[in-house]
C-alpha positions as CSV (number, residue, x, y, z in Angstrom):
1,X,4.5,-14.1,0.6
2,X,6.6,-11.6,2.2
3,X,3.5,-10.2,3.6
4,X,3.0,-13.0,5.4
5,X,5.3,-11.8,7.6
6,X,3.9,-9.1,10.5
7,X,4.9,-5.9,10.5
8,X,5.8,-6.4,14.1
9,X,7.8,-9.0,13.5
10,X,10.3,-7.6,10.9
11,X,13.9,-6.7,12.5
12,X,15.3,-3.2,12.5
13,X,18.6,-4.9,12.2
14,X,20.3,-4.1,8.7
15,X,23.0,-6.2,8.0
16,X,24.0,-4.6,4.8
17,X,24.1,-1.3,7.1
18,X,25.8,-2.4,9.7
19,X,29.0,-3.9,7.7
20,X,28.4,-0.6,5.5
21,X,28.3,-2.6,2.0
22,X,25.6,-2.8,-1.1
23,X,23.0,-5.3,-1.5
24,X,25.2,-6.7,-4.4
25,X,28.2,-6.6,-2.3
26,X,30.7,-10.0,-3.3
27,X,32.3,-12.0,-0.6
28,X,35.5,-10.3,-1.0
29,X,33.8,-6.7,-0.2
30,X,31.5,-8.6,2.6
31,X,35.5,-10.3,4.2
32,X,37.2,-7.0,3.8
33,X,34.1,-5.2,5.4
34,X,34.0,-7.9,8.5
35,X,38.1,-7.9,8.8
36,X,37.9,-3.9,9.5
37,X,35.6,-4.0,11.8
38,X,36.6,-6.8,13.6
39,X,40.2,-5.0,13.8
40,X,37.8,-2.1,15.6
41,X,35.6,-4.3,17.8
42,X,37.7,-6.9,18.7
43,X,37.5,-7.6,22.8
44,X,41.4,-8.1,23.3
45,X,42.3,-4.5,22.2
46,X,40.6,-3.7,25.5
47,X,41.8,-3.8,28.9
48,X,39.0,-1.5,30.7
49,X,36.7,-4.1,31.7
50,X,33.6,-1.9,30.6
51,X,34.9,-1.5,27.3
52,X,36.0,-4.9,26.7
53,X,32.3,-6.2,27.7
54,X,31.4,-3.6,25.3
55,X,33.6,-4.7,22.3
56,X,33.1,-8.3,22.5
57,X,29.0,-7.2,21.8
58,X,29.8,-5.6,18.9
59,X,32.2,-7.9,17.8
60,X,29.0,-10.3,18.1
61,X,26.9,-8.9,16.1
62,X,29.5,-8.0,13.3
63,X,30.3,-11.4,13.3
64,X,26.6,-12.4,13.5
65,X,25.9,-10.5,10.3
66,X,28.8,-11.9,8.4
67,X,27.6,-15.3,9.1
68,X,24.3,-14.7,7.6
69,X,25.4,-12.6,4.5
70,X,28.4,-14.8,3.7
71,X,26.0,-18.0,3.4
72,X,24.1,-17.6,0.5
73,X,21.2,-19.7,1.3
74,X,20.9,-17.4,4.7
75,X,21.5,-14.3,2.6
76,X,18.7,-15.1,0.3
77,X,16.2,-15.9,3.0
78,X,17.4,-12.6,4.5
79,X,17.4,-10.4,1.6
80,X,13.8,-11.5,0.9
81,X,12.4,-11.5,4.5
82,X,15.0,-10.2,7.0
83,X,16.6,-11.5,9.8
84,X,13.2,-13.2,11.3
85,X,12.6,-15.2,8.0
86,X,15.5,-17.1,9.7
87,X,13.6,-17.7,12.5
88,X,10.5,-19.7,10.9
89,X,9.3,-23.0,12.7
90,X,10.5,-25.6,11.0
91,X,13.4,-23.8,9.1
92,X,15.4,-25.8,10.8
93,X,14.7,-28.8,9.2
94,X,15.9,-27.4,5.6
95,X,19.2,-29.3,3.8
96,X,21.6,-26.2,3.8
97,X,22.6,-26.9,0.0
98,X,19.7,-26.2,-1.7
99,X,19.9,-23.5,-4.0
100,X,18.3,-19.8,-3.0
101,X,15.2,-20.7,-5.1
102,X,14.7,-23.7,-3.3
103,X,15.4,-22.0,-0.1
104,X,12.3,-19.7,-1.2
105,X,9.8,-22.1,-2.1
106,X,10.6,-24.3,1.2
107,X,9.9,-20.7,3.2
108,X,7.1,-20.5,1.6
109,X,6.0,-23.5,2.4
110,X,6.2,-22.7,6.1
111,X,4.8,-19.8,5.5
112,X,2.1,-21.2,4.4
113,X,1.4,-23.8,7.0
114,X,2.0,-21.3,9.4
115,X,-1.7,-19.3,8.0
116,X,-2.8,-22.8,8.0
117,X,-3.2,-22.4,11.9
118,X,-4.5,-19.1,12.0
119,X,-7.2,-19.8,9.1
120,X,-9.8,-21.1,11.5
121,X,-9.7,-17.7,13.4
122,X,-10.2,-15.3,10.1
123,X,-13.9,-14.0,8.5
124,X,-14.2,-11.5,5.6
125,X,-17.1,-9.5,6.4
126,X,-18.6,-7.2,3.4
127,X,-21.2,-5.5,3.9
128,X,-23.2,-2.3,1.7
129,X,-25.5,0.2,2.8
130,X,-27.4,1.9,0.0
131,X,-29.9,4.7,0.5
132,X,-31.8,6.1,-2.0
133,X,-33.1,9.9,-1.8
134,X,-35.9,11.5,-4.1
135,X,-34.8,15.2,-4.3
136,X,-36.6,16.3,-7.6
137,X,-38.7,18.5,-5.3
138,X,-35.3,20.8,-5.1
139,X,-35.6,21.6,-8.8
140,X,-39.3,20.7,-10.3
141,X,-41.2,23.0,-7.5
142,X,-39.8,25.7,-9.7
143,X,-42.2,24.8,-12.7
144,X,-45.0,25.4,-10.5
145,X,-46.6,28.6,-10.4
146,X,-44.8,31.3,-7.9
147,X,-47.3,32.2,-5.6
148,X,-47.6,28.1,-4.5
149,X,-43.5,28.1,-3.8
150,X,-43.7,30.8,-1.5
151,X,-43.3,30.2,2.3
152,X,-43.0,26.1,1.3
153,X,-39.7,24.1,1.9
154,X,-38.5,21.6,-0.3
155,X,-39.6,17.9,0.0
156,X,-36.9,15.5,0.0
157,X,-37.8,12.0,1.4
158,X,-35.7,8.8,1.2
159,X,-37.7,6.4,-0.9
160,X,-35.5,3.2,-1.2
161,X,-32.7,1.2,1.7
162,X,-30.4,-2.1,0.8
163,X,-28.6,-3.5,3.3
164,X,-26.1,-6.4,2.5
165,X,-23.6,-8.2,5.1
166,X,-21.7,-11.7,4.6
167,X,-19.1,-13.4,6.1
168,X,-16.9,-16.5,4.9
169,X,-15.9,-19.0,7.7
170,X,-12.8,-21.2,6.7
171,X,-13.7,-24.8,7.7
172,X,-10.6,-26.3,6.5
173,X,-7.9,-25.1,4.0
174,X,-9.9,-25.9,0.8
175,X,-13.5,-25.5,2.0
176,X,-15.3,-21.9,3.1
177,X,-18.6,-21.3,4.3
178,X,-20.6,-18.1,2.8
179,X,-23.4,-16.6,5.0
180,X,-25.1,-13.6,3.6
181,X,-28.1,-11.5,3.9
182,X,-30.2,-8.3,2.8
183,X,-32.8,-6.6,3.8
184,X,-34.5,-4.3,1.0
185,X,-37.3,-1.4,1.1
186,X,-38.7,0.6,-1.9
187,X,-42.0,3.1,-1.1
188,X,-43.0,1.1,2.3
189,X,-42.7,-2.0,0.6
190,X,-39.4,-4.3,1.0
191,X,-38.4,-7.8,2.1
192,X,-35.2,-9.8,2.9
193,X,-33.1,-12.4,2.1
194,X,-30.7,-14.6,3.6
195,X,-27.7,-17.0,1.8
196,X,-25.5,-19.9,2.3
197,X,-23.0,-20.8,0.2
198,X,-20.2,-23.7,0.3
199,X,-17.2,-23.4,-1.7
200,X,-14.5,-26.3,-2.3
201,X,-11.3,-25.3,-4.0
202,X,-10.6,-28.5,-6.2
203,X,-7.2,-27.6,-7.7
204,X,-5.3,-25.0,-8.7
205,X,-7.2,-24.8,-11.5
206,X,-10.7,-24.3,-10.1
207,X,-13.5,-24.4,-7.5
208,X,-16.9,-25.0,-6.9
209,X,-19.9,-23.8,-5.2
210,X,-23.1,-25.0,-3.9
211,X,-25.9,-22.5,-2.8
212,X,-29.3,-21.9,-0.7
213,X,-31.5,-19.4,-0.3
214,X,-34.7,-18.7,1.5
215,X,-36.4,-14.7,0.7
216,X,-39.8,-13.5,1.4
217,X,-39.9,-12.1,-2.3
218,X,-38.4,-14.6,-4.6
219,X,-38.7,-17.7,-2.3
220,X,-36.5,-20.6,-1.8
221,X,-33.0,-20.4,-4.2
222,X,-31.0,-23.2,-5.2
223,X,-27.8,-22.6,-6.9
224,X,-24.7,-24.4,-8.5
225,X,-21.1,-22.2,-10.0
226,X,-18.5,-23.5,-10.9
227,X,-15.6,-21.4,-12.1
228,X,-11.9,-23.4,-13.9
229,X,-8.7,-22.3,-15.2
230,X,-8.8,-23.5,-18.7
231,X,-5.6,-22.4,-19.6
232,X,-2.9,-19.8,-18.3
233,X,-4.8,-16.9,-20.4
234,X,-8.4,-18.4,-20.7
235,X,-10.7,-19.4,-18.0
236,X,-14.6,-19.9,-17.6
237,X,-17.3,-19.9,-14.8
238,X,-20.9,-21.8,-15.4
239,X,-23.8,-20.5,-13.1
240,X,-27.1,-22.6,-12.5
241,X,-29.8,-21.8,-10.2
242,X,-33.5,-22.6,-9.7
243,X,-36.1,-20.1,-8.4
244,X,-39.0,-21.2,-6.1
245,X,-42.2,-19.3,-6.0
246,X,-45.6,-19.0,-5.9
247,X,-45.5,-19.1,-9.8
248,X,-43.7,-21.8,-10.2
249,X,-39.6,-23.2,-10.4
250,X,-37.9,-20.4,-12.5
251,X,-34.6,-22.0,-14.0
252,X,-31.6,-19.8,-15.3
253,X,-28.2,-20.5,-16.9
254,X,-25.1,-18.0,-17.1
255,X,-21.7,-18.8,-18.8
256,X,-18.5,-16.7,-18.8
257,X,-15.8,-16.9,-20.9
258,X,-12.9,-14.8,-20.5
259,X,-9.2,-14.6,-22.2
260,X,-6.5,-12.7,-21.5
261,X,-6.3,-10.7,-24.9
262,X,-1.8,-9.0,-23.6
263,X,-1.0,-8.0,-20.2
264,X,-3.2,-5.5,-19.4
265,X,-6.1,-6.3,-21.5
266,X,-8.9,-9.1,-20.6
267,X,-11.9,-10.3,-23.2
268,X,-15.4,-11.2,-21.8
269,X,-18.0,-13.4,-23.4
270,X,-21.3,-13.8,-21.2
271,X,-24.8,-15.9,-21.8
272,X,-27.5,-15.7,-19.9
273,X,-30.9,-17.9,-19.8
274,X,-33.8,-17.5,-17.5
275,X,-34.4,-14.7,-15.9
276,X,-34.1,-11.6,-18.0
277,X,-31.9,-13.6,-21.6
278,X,-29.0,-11.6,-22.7
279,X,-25.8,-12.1,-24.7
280,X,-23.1,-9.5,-23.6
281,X,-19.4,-9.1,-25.0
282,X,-17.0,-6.8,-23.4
283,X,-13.3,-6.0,-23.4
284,X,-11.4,-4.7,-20.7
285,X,-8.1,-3.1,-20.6
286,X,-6.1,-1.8,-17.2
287,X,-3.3,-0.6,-16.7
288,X,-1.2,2.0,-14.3
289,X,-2.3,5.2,-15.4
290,X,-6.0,4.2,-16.9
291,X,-8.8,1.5,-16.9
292,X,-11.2,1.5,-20.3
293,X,-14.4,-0.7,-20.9
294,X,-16.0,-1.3,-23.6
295,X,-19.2,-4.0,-24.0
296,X,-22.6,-4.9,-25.9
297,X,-25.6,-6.5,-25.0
298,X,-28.4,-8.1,-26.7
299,X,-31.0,-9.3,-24.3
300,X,-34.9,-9.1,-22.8
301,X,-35.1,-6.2,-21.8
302,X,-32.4,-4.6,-22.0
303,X,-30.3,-4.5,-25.3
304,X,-27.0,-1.5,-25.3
305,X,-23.9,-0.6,-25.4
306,X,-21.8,0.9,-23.2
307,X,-18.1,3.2,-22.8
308,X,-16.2,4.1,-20.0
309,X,-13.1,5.4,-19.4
310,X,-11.0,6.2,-16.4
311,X,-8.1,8.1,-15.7
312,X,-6.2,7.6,-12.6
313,X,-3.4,10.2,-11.2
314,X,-0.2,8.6,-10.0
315,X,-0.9,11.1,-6.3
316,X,-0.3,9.8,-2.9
317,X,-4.2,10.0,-3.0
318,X,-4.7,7.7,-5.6
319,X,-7.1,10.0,-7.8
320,X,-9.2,9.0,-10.6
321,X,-11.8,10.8,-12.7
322,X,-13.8,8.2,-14.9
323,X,-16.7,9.2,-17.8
324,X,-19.1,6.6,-19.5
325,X,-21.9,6.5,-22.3
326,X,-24.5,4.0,-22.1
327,X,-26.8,3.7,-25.0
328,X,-30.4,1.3,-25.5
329,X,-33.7,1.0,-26.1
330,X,-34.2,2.4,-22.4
331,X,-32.3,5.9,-23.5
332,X,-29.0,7.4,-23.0
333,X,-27.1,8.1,-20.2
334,X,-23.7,9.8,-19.6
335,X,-22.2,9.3,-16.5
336,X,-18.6,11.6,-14.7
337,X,-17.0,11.7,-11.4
338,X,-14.3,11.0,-9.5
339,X,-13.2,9.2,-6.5
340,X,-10.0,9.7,-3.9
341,X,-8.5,8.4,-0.9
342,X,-9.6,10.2,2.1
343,X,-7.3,8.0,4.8
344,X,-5.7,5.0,5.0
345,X,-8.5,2.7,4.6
346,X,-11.7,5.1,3.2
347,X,-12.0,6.3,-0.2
348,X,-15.2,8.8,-1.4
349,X,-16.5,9.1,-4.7
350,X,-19.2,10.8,-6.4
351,X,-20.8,10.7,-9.9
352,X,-23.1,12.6,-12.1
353,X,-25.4,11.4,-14.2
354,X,-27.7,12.6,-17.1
355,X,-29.9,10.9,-18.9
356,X,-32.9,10.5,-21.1
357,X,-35.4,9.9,-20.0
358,X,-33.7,9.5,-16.8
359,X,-33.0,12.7,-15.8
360,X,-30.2,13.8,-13.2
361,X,-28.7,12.5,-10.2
362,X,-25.8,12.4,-7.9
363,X,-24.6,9.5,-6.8
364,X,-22.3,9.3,-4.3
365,X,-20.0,6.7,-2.8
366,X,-17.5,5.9,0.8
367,X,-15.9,2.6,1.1
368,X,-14.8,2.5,4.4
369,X,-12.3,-0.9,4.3
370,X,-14.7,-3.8,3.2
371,X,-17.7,-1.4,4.0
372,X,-19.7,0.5,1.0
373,X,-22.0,3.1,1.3
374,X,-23.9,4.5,-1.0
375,X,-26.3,7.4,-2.0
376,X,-27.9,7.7,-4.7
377,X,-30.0,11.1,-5.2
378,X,-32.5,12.0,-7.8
379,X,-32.4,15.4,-8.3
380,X,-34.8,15.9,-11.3
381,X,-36.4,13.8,-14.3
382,X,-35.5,16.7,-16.7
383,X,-32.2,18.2,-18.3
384,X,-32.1,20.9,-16.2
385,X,-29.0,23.1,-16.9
386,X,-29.3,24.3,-13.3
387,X,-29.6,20.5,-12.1
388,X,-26.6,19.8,-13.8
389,X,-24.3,22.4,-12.3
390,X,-25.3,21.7,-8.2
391,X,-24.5,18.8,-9.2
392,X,-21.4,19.0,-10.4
393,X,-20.2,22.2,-8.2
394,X,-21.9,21.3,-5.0
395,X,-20.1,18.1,-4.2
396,X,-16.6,19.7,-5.0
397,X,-17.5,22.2,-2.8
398,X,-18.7,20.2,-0.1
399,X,-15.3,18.1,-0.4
400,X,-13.4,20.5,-0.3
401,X,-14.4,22.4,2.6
402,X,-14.3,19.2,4.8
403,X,-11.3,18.5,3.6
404,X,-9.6,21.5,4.8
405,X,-11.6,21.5,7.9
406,X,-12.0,17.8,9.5
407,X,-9.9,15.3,6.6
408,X,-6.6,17.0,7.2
409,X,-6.9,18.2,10.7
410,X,-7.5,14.3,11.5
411,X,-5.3,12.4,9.6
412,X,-2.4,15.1,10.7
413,X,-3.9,13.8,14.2
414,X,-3.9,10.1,13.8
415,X,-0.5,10.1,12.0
416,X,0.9,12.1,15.0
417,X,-1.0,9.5,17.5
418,X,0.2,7.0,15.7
419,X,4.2,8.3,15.7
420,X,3.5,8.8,19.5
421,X,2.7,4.9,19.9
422,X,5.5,3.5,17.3
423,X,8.3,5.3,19.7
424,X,6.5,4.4,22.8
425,X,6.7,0.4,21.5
426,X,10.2,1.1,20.6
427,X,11.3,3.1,23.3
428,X,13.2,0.5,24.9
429,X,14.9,-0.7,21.6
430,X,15.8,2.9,20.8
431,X,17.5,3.1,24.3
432,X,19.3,-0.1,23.3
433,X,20.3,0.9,20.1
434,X,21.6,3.9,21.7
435,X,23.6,2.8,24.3
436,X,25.6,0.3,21.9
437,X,26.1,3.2,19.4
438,X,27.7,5.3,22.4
439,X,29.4,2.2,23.4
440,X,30.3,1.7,19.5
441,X,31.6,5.7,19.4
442,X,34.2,4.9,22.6
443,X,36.0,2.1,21.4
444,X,36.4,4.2,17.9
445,X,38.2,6.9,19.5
446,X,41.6,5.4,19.6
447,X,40.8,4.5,15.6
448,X,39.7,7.9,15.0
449,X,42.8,9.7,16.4
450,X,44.9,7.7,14.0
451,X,42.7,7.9,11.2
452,X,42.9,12.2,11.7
453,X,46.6,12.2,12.3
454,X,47.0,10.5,8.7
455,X,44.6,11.9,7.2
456,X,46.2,15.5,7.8
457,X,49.2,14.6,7.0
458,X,48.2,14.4,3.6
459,X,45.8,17.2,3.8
460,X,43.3,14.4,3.2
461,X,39.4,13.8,4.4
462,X,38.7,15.3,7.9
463,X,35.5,15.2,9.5
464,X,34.5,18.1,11.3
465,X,31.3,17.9,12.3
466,X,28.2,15.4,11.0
467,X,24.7,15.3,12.5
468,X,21.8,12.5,11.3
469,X,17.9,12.6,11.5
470,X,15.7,15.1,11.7
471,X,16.5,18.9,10.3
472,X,14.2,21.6,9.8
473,X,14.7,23.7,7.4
474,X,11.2,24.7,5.8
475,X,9.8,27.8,7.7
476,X,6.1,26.3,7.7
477,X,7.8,24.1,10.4
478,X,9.7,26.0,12.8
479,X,7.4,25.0,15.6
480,X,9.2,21.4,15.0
481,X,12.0,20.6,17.1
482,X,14.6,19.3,15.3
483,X,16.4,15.9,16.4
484,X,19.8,14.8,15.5
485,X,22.7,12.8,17.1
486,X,26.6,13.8,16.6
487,X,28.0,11.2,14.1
488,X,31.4,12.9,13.6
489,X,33.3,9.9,15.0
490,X,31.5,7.1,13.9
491,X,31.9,9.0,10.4
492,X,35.2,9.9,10.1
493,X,36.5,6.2,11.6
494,X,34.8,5.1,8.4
495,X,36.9,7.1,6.2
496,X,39.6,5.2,4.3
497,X,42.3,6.3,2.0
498,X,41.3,10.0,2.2
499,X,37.5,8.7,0.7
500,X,33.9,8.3,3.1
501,X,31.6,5.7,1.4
502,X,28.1,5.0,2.2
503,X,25.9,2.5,0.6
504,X,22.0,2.8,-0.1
505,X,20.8,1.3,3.2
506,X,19.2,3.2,6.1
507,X,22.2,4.7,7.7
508,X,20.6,4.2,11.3
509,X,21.8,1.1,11.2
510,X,25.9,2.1,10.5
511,X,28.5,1.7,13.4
512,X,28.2,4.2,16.1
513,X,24.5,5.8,14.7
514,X,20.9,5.0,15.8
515,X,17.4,6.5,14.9
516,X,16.8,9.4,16.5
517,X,13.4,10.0,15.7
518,X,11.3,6.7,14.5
519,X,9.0,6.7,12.0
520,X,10.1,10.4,10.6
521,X,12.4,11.3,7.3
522,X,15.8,11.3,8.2
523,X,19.1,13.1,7.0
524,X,22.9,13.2,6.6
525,X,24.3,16.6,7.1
526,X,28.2,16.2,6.8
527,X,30.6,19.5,7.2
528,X,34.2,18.0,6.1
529,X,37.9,19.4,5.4
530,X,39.5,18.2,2.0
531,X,42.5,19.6,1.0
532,X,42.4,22.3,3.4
533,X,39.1,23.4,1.8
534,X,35.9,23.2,3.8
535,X,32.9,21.8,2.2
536,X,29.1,20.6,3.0
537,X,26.7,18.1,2.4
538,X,23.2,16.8,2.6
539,X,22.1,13.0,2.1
540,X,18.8,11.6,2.8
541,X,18.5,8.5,5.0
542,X,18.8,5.9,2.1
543,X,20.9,7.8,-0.7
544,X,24.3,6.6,-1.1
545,X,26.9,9.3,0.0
546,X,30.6,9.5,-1.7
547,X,32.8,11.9,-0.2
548,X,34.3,13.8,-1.5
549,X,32.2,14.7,-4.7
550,X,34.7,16.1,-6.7
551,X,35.8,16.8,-10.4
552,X,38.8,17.8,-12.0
553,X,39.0,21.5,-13.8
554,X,42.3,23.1,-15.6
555,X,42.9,26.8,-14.3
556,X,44.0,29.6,-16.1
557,X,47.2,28.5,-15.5
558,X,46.9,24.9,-17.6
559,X,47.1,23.5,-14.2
560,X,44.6,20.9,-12.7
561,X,42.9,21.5,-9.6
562,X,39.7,19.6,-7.6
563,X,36.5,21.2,-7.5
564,X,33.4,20.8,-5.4
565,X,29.6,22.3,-6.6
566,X,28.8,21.9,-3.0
567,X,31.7,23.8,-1.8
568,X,31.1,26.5,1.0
């Protein structure tokens, strides 16, 4: 349900950041957090007017921050949906002593009601292209005699077209409308097809559906599913449809029963009467790293069995590589490929395969969002070794090459365009942010020059210098320009009892720091003085940071001394 929640809409506000204490922090840590700031913030310490405006907003939005994570009904809400799951219509309605469970179905709840309202303006559209393309002239011209071959190009024709679109129309929160349609073509010859379907969610342990169909090939269709939870592992569909035509009503039957056999794995039992009988059984099994299949069917006409496996890389690209063996009275057929994520929303595939006495083709696959296009092309009806290898090499080829030379190029280009428009929307809240951290930075100064003259006194934890966001360090990106803000004083005010502390949040959100560079990995590069020894650091955005980092060793001399792996 989070995700109900717009991106847009989520706060860059960190509480737990700003009060610099863990997620699991107890009320003590959260009171002894809001007492030292307060002691820094607070407007009456203050007699230049400026600064005094400028302490009593800080001291606001400290205090605004206790309020929520010293309530834990607020602090559950928060922790689960930041600071505009606060904010919910209706919210304000909820009996403050509910417990944080309560507190999350009752958001929910709104949450719910609140897509309610924005259900009558949402479709799904799906929609398939498939193209078929007869290429056997590519490799079977070559058992023809040489002399014919010369001075002739290849014939390679596209013999077959499906097209497929629907939509589903919400007409109120348990009933959806189903329009769909196709058009197909085979050889010159083809026809079309068009669909309605109503669908009535009952409970929620099932649905039902109602359909009609009108087609220029099959005739008019008139169709019943209905599909129920049986029990929390088990649940069923039942499929019944009559077929209009010229030769008469055509009835069928289908029946699914499926169980979940553990967690990952699923069992299938399927019947089907009418139109082309079959019994099939099949088990399913998924998980993180792999999805395997395995099924049999007995049926008119087609009786096999059937064994696929596929592997899936745990990449930002989300690679898989799959095989199958499919085995009947029609032949075998082994199928490979593989499939990756091009950009955000498209993903290409393509698969080989060989059969008897199917021959070899390459099929080949882009799902663009709900979009799916698809090409399959026939290369030969033989085993030809040659065949075999184009087309197996040619597509990794082809993939390749684009990939270096449009894929890469682009997405570098639309993540930079995209970067470009995130700090232009948040231009002004980055100028905001900014101005309260400098604000933030002058009232610590007083703080600060305390906190120094103590801390050298007993040769304790001095800040000397401390930058945040964006270093480059990698010589593939010099032409980057780095950008960093000075956090030495925010930094070293937070110092206590010769020891800096900072907790797992984003530190952009810390006393005195802001983000310097949206939407791009930051760092913590800290250059500190401990015991008259000067030492370095490096801390990514959201690692916690302990300073200083040191152990005890025994010298040479039996006495012990601290020492620092990180030491300069």
């Amino acid at each position: 349900m989070a995700s109900a929640l717009d991106d847009d809409e989520i706060s860059n506000d960190d509480y737990y950041s700003l009060l610099n204490v863990r997620r699991e922090a107890t009320q003590e840590e959260l009171k002894a957090a809001y007492r030292r700031l307060c002691m820094l913030y607070h407007p009456d310490k203050h007699r230049d007017p400026e600064l005094k405006r400028q302490a009593e907003a800080l001291f606001n939005l400290v205090h605004e921050a206790y309020e929520v994570l010293s309530e834990p009904q607020a602090r559950a809400i928060y922790d689960i949906y930041g600071k505009r799951g606060l904010d919910v219509d209706g919210w304000e309605v909820v009996e403050r002593k509910r417990s944080p469970a309560e507190i999350r179905e009752e958001y929910e709840r709104l949450q719910r009601e609140r897509e309610e309202r924005r259900l009558q303006q949402r479709t799904n559209p799906k929609g398939s292209i498939s193209v078929g393309i007869d290429a056997t002239d590519l490799f079977d011209r070559y058992e023809e005699d040489y002399e014919d071959m010369v001075g002739s190009v290849p014939h390679i024709e596209i013999n077959r077209m499906h097209i497929s679109q629907s939509i589903e129309a919400p007409l109120t929160t348990k009933d959806t409308a189903i329009l769909s349609g196709s058009l197909s073509t085979h050889n010159g010859n083809g026809g079309g097809t068009i669909n309605l379907a109503l669908r009535r969610v009952t409970s929620t342990k099932g649905w039902g559906e109602v359909e009609l169909g009108a087609g220029d090939t099959h005739g008019p269709l008139f169709g019943m599913k209905i599909f129920r939870n049986l029990t929390p592992r088990c649940f069923a569909t039942a499929q019944c449809g009559l077929q209009f035509s010229s030769r008469g009503v055509r009835p069928g039957v289908t029946t699914v029963l499926a169980r979940h056999l553990d967690k990952n794995t699923m069992g299938y039992l399927q019947w089907r009467w009418g139109i082309q009988s079959s019994m099939n059984t099949s088990v399913v099994r998924d998980t993180k790293s792999s999805h395997f299949t395995v099924a049999v069917q007995l049926g008119i006409p087609h009786t096999f069995m059937m064994m696929s496996y596929q592997y899936k890389f745990q990449d930002e690209d989300q690679t898989k590589i799959k095989g199958s063996v499919k085995s009947g009275f029609f032949g075998t057929v082994v199928e490979y490929g593989a499939e990756r994520k091009i950009s955000r929303h498209s993903v290409v595939g393509a698969t080989v395969s060989v059969g008897v006495p199917q021959g070899v083709s390459l099929k080949i696959k882009l799902n663009r969002a709900s979009q799916t296009y698809f090409f399959p092309i026939h290369l030969t009806d033989q085993l030809l070794p040659s065949a075999i290898f184009y087309a197996t090499v040619g597509p990794l080829v082809f993939y390749l090459a684009i990939q270096q030379l449009v894929i890469r190029p682009y997405v570098r280009a639309q993540k930079e365009q995209e970067l470009e428009k995130q700090r232009e929307s948040s231009a002004s809240n980055i100028a905001k942010k900014k101005q309260e951290a400098e604000a933030a930075v002058l009232l610590m100064q007083e703080s600060v020059r305390r906190i120094i003259e103590a801390e050298e006194s007993r040769m304790g934890l001095i800040i000397l210098n401390a930058w945040y966001g964006k270093f480059v360090t990698d010589n593939s990106r010099k032409h980057e320009r780095a950008k960093v803000i000075d956090v030495t004083v925010p930094l070293q005010c937070l110092v206590k009892d010769s020891k800096l502390i900072l907790t797992e949040a984003s530190k952009s959100g810390l006393p005195g720091f802001y983000d310097p560079c949206v939407g791009e990995e930051k760092s913590l590069k800290v250059l500190y003085q401990f015991r008259g020894v000067m030492h370095q650091v490096l801390s990514g955005d959201t690692e916690p940071l302990r300073i200083p980092n040191l152990v005890f060793v025994i010298d040479s001399d039996g006495e012990m001394k601290f020492h620092d792996p990180l030491r300069l």
